[in-house]
MARKEGU-980324 format. One record per atom (N, C-alpha, C): atom name; x, y, z; residue number from 1. Coordinates in Angstrom, 1 decimal. Layout:
BEGIN
+-------+--------+--------+--------+------+
: vexpa :     xx :     yy :     zz : pami :
+-------+--------+--------+--------+------+
:    CA :      X :      Y :      Z :  NUM :
...
+-------+--------+--------+--------+------+
END
This chain:
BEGIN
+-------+--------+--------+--------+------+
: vexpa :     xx :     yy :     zz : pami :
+-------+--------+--------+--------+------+
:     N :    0.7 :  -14.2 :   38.3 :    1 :
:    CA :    1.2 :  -13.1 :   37.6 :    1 :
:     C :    2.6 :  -13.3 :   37.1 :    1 :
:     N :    3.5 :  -13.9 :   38.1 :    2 :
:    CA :    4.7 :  -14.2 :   37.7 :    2 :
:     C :    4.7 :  -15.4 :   36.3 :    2 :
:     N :    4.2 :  -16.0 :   36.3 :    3 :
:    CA :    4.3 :  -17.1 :   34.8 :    3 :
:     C :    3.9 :  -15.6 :   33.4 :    3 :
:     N :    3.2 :  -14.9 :   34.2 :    4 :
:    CA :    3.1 :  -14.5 :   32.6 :    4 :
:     C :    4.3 :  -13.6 :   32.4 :    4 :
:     N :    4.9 :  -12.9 :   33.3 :    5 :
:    CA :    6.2 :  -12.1 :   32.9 :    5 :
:     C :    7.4 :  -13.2 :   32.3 :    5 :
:     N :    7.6 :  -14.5 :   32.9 :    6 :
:    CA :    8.5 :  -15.7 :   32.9 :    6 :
:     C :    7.6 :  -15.9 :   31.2 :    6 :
:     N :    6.6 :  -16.2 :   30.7 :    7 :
:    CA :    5.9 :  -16.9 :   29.3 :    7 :
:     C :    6.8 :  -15.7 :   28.0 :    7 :
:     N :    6.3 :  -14.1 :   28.5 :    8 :
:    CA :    6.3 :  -13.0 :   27.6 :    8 :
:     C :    8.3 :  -13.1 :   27.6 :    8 :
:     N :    8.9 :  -13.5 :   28.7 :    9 :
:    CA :   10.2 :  -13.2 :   28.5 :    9 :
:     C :   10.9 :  -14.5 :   27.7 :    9 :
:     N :   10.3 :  -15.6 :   27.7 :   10 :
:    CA :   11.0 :  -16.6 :   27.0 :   10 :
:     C :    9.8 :  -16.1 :   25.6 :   10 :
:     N :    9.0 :  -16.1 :   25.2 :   11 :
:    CA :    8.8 :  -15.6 :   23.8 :   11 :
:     C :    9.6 :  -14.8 :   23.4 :   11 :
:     N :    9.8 :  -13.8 :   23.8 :   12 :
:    CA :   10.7 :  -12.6 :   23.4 :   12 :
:     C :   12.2 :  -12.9 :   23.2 :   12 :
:     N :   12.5 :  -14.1 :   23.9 :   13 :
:    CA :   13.7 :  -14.7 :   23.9 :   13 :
:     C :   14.2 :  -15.9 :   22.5 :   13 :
:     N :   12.5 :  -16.6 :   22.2 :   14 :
:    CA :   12.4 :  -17.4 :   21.0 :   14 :
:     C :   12.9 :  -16.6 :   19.6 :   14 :
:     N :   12.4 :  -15.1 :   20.0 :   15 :
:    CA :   11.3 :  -14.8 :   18.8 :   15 :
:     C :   12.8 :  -14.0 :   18.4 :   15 :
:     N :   13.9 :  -13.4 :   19.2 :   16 :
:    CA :   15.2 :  -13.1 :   19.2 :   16 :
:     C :   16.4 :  -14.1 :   18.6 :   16 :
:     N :   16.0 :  -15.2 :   19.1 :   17 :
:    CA :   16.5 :  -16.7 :   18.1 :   17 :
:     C :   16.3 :  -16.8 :   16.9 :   17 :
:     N :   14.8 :  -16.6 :   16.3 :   18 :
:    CA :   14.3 :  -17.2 :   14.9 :   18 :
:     C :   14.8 :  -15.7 :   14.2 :   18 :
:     N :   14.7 :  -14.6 :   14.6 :   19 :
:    CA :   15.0 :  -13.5 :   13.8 :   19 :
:     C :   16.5 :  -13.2 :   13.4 :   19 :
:     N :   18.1 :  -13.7 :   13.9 :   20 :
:    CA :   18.8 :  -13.9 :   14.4 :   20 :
:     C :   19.1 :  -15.0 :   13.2 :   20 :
:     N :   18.5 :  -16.2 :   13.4 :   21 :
:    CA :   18.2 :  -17.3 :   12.7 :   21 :
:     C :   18.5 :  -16.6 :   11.0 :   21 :
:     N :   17.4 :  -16.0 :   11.1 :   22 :
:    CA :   16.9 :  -15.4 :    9.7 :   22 :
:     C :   17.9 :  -15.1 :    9.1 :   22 :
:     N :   18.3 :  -13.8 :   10.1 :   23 :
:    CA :   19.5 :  -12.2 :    9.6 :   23 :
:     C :   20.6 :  -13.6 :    9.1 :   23 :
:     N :   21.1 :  -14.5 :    9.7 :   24 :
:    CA :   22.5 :  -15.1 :    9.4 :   24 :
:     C :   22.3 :  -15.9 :    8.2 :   24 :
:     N :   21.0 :  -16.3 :    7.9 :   25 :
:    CA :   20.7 :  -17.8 :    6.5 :   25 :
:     C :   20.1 :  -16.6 :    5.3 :   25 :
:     N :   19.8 :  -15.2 :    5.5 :   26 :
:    CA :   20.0 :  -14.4 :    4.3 :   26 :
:     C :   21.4 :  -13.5 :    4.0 :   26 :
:     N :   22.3 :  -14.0 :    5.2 :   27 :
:    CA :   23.5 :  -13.2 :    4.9 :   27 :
:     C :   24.2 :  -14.7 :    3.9 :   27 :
:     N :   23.9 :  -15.6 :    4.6 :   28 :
:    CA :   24.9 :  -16.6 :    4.0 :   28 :
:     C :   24.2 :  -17.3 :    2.6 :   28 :
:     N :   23.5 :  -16.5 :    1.7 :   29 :
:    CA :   22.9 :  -16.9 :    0.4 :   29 :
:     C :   21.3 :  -18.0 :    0.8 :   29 :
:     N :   21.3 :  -18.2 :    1.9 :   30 :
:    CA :   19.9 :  -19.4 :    1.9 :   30 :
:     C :   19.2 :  -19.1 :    0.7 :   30 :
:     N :   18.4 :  -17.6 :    0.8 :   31 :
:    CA :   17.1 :  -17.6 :   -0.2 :   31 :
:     C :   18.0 :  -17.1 :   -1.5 :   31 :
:     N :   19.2 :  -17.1 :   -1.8 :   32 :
:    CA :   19.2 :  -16.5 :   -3.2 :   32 :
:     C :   19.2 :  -17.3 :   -4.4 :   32 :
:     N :   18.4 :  -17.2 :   -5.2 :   33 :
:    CA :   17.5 :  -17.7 :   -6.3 :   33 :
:     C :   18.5 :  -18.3 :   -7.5 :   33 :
:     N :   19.3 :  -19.1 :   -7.7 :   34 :
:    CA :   19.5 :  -19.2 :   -9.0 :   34 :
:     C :   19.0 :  -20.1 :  -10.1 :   34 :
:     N :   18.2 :  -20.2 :   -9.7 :   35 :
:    CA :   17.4 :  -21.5 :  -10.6 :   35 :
:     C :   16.6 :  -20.5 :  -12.1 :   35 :
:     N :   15.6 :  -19.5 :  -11.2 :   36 :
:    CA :   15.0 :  -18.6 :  -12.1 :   36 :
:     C :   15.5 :  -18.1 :  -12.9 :   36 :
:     N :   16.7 :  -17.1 :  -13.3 :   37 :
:    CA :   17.0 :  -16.1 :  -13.9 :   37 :
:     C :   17.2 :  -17.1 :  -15.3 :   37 :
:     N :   17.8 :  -17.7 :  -15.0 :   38 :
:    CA :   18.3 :  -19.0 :  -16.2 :   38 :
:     C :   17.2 :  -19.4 :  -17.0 :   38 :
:     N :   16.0 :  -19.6 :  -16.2 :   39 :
:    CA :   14.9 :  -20.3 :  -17.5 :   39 :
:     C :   13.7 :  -18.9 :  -17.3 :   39 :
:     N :   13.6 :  -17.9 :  -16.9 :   40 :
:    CA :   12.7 :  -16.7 :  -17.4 :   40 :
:     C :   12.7 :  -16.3 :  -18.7 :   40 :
:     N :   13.6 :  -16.6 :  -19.6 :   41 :
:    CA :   13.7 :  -16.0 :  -21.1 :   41 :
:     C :   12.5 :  -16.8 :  -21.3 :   41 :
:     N :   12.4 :  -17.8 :  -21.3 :   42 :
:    CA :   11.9 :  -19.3 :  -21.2 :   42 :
:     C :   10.3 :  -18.7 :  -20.8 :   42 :
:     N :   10.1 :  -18.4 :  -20.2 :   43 :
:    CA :    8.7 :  -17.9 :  -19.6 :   43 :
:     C :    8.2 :  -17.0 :  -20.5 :   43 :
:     N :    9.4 :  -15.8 :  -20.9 :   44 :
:    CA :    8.5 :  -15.0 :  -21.4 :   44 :
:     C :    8.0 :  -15.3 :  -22.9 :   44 :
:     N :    8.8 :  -16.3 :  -23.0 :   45 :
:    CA :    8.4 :  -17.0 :  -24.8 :   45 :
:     C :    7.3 :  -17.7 :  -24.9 :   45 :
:     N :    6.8 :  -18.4 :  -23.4 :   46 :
:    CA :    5.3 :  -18.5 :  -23.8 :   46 :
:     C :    4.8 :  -17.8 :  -23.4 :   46 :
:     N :    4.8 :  -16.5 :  -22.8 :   47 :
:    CA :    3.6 :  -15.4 :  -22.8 :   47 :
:     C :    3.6 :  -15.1 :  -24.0 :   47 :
:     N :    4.3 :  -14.9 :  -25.0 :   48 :
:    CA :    3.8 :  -14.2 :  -25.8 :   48 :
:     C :    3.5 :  -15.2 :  -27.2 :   48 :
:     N :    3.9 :  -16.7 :  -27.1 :   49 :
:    CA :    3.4 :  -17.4 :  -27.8 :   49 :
:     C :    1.9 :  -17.7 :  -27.4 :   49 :
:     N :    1.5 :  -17.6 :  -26.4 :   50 :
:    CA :    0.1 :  -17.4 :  -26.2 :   50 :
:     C :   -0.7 :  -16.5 :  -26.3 :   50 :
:     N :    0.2 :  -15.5 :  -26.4 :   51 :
:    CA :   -1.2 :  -14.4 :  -26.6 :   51 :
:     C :   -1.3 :  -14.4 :  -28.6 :   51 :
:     N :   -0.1 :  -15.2 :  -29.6 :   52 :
:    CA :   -0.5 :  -14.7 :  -30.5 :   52 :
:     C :   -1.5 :  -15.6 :  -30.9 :   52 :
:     N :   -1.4 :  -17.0 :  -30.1 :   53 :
:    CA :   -2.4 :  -18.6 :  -30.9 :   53 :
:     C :   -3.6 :  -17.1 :  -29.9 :   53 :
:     N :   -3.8 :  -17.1 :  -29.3 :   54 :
:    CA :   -5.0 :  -15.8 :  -28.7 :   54 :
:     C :   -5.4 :  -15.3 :  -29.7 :   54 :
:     N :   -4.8 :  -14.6 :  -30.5 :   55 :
:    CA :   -5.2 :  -13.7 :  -31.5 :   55 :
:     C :   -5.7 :  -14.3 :  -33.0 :   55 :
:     N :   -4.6 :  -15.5 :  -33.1 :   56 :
:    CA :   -5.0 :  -16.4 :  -34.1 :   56 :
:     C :   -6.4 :  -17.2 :  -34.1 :   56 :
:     N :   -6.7 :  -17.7 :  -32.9 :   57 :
:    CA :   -8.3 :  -18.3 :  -32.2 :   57 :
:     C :   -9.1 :  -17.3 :  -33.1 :   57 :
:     N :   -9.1 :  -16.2 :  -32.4 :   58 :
:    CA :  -10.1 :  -15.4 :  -32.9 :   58 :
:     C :  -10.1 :  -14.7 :  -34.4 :   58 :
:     N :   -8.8 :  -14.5 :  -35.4 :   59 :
:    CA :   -9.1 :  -14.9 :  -36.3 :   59 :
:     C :   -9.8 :  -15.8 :  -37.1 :   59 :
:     N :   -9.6 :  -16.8 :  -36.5 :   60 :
:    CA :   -9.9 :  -18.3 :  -37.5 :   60 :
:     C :  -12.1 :  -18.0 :  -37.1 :   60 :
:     N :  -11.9 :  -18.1 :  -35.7 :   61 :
:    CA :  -13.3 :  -18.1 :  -35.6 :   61 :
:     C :  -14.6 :  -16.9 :  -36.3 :   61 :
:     N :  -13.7 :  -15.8 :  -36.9 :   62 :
:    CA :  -14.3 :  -14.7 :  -37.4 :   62 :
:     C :  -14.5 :  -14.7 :  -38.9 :   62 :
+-------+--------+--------+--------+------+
END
């Protein structure tokens, strides 16, 4: 019975680490994105270049 109080207290101890871990690599920029914002104009020019050849398809075929 003792190993499982000793197993539950070092998980709880890990899991205090990785969360910890986390809080400090989202305070110091890890996940913030700069790559995206720069080429999304970029994305939305083919959504909507595809929906017009979309529209054009089904012109031509009608």
């Amino acid at each position: 019975m003792n190993i499982i109080y000793l197993l539950l207290a070092l998980s709880i101890l890990v899991a205090l680490i990785f969360f910890i871990a986390f809080i400090f690599s989202v305070k110091k920029g890890q996940y913030d994105d700069v790559y995206t914002p720069s080429v999304r104009m970029l994305f939305d020019d083919e959504l909507v270049r595809s929906d017009k050849s979309d529209s054009t398809k089904n012109k031509k075929s009608n």
